[in-house]
C-alpha positions as CSV (number, residue, x, y, z in Angstrom):
1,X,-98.0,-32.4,-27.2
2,X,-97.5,-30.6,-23.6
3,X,-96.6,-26.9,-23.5
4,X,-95.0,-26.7,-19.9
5,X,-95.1,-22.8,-20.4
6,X,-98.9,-22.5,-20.9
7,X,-100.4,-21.1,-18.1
8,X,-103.8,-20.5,-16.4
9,X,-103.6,-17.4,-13.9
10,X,-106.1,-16.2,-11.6
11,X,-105.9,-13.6,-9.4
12,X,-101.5,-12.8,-10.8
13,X,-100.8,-16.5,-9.5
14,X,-100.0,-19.0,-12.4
15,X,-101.1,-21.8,-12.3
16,X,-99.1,-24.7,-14.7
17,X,-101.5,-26.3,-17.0
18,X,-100.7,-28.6,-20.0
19,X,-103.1,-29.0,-22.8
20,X,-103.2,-32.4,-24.9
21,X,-102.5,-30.7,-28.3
22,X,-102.9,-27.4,-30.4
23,X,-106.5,-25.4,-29.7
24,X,-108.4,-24.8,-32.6
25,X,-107.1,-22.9,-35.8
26,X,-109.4,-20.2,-35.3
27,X,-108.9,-18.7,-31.5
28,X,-106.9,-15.8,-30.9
29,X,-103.6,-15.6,-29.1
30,X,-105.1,-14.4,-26.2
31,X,-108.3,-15.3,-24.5
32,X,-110.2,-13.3,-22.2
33,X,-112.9,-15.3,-19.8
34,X,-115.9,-14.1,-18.0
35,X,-113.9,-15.3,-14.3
36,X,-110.9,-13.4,-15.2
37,X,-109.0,-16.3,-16.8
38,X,-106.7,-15.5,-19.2
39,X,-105.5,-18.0,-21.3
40,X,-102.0,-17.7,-23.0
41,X,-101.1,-20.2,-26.2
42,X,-98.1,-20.2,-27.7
43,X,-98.4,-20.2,-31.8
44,X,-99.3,-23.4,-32.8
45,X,-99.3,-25.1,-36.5
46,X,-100.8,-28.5,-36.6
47,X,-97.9,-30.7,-39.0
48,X,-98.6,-34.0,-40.5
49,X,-96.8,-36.7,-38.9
50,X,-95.0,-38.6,-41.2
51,X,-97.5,-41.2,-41.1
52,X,-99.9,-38.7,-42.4
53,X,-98.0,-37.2,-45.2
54,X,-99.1,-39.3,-48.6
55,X,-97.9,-39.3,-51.9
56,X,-99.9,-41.8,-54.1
57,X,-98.6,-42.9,-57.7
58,X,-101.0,-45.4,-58.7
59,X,-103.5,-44.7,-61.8
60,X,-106.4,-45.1,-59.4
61,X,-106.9,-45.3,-55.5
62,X,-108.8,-44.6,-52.3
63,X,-107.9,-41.6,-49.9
64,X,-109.8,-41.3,-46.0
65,X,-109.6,-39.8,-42.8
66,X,-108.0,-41.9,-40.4
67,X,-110.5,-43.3,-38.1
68,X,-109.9,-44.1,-34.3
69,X,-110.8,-47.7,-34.1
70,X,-112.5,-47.7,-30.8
71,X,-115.1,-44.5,-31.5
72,X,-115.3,-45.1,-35.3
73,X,-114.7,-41.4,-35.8
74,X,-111.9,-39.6,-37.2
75,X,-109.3,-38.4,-34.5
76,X,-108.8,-35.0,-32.7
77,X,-106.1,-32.3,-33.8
78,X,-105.2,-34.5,-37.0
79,X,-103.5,-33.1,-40.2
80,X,-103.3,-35.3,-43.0
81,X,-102.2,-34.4,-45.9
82,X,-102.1,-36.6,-49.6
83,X,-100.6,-35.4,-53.0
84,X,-101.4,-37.6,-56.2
85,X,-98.8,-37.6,-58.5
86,X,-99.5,-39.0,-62.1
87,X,-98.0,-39.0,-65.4
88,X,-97.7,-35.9,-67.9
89,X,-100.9,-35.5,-70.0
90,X,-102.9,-37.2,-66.9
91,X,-106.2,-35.7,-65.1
92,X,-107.0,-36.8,-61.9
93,X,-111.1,-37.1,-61.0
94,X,-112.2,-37.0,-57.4
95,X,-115.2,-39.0,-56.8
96,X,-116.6,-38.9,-53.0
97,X,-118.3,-42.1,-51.9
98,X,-118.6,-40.5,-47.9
99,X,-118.7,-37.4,-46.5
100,X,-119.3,-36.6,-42.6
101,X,-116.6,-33.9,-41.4
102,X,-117.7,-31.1,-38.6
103,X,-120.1,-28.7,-40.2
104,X,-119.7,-25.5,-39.4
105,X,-121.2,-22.7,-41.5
106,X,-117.3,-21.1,-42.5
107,X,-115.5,-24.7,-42.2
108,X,-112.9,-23.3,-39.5
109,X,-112.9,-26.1,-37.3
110,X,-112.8,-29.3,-39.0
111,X,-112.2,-29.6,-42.7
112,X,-110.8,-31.1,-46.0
113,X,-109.0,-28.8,-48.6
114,X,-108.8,-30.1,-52.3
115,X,-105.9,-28.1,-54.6
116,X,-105.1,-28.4,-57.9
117,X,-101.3,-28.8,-57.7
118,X,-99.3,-30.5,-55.0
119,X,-99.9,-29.4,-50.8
120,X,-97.7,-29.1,-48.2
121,X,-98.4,-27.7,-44.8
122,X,-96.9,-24.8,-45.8
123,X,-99.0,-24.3,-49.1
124,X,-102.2,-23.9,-47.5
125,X,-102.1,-23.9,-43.5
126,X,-105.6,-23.6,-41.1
127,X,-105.2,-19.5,-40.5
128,X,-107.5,-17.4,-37.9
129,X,-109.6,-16.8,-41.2
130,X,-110.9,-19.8,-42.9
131,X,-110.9,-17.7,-46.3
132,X,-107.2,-16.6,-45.7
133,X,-105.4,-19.5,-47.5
134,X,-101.9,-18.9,-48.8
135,X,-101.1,-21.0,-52.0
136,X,-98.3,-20.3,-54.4
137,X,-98.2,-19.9,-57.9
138,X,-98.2,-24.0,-58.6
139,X,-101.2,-24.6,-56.6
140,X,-105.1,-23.3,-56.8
141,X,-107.5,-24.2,-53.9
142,X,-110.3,-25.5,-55.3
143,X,-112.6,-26.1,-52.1
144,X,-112.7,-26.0,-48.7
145,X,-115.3,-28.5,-47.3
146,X,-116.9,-29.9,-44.3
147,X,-120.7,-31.0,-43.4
148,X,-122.1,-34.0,-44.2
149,X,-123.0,-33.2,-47.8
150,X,-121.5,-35.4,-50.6
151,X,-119.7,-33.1,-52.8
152,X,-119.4,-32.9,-56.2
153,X,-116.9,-35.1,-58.3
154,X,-113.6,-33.0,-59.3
155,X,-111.2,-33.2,-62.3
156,X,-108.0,-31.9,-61.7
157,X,-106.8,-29.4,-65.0
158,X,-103.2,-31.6,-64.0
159,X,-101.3,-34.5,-63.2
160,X,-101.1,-33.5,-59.6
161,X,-104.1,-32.9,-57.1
162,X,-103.2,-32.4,-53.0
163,X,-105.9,-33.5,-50.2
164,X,-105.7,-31.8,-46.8
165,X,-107.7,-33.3,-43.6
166,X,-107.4,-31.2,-40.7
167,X,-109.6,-32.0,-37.2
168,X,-109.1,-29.8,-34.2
169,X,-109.5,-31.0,-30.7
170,X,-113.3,-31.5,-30.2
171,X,-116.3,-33.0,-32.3
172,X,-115.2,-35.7,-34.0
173,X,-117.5,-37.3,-37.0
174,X,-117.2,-40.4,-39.3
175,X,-114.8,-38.6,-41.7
176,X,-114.3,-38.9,-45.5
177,X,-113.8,-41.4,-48.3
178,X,-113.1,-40.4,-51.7
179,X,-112.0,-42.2,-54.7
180,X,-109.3,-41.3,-57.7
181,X,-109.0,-41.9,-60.8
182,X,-105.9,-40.7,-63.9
183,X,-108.0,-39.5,-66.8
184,X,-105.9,-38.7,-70.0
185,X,-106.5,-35.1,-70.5
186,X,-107.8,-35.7,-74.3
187,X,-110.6,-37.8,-72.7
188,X,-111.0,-34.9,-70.0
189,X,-111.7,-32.4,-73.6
190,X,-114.0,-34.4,-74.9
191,X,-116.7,-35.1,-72.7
C-alpha cells in the first residue's frame, strides 16, 4: 500500500513520501521527532486479504503463520485470520507444536489472538492498547500471545474457536504452528 497524501515536512515544506504499508498498531496519529519531523498517518486497519481469511471444517487440522520463502520468517504487516467451525456438541483443543512470534513484554507489535467463538477483523482489531480488545457477546478472547514460549494446549467451551496472526512492519521471526483437534464435549466433561 502507498498513501500519496502522507507527508514528511521540514521546515513548512512537504515533502511526498510513501510508506510500504500500515506503521505499527501501537503509534499515535501524530508523531513528533527530535529534528522537527512530523510525521502524519492516515488511520490505518491492517485487513486479511482474502487469501488470509480461513475457515476450516475438518475434524482435525494444522493452522501457521505464513512464512516468506526466501527469509524463512513470517512476513511484515500480515493479518491472518482462521475460524474453525465444527459440528454441535463439538470442542475444539489447540495443541502448539511451535511458537517464535516478536516478544514484546505487552504483545503490541506482533501477535497471535485465540477466541472462543468465531473472529473477524472487526471482532477483535490491533488497538493503540494491546489490552483494549473489542469482542461481542458471541466471542471471548482467551489470549493474546507472542514470545517464543510454547503455550499451553486450549479447549474451546464450543464448536467454534477463531485464530488471529497479526505482524507489523519490522522484526520478523519463525512464526507459529499449532494443531486442532474436534473433541465431543462429553469427552471434554470427563477428563
Amino acid at each position: 500500500l502507498h498513501f500519496p497524501f502522507l507527508s514528511l515536512f521540514l521546515h513548512s515544506t512537504p515533502l511526498p513520501v510513501s510508506f510500504p504499508a500500515c506503521p505499527p498498531p501501537f503509534s499515535p496519529s501524530l508523531l513528533l521527532f527530535p529534528l522537527h519531523f512530523l510525521f502524519l498517518r492516515p488511520p490505518c486497519l491492517p485487513q486479511g486479504s482474502p487469501a488470509c481469511e480461513h475457515t476450516l471444517t475438518d475434524l482435525q487440522g494444522t493452522i501457521s503463520s505464513p512464512v516468506d520463502s526466501k527469509t524463512g520468517l513470517y512476513p511484515a504487516n500480515t493479518h491472518c485470520l482462521w475460524n474453525i467451525r465444527l459440528p454441535l456438541g463439538m470442542t475444539i483443543q489447540l495443541n502448539f507444536e511451535s511458537f517464535e512470534v516478536e516478544p514484546v513484554d505487552d504483545c503490541s507489535t506482533d501477535f497471535v489472538i485465540i477466541v472462543d467463538g468465531l473472529i473477524t477483523s472487526k471482532t477483535v482489531m490491533p488497538t493503540p492498547s494491546p489490552h483494549a480488545l473489542t469482542q461481542s457477546q458471541d466471542t471471548r478472547v482467551w489470549q493474546r500471545l507472542c514470545g517464543i514460549i510454547l503455550p499451553q494446549p486450549l479447549t474451546s467451551s464450543r464448536n467454534q474457536l477463531g485464530v488471529m496472526f497479526h505482524s507489523d512492519y519490522t522484526l520478523n521471526y519463525k512464526g507459529f504452528k499449532v494443531t486442532y483437534q474436534a473433541m465431543s464435549k462429553s469427552r471434554k466433561a470427563s477428563e
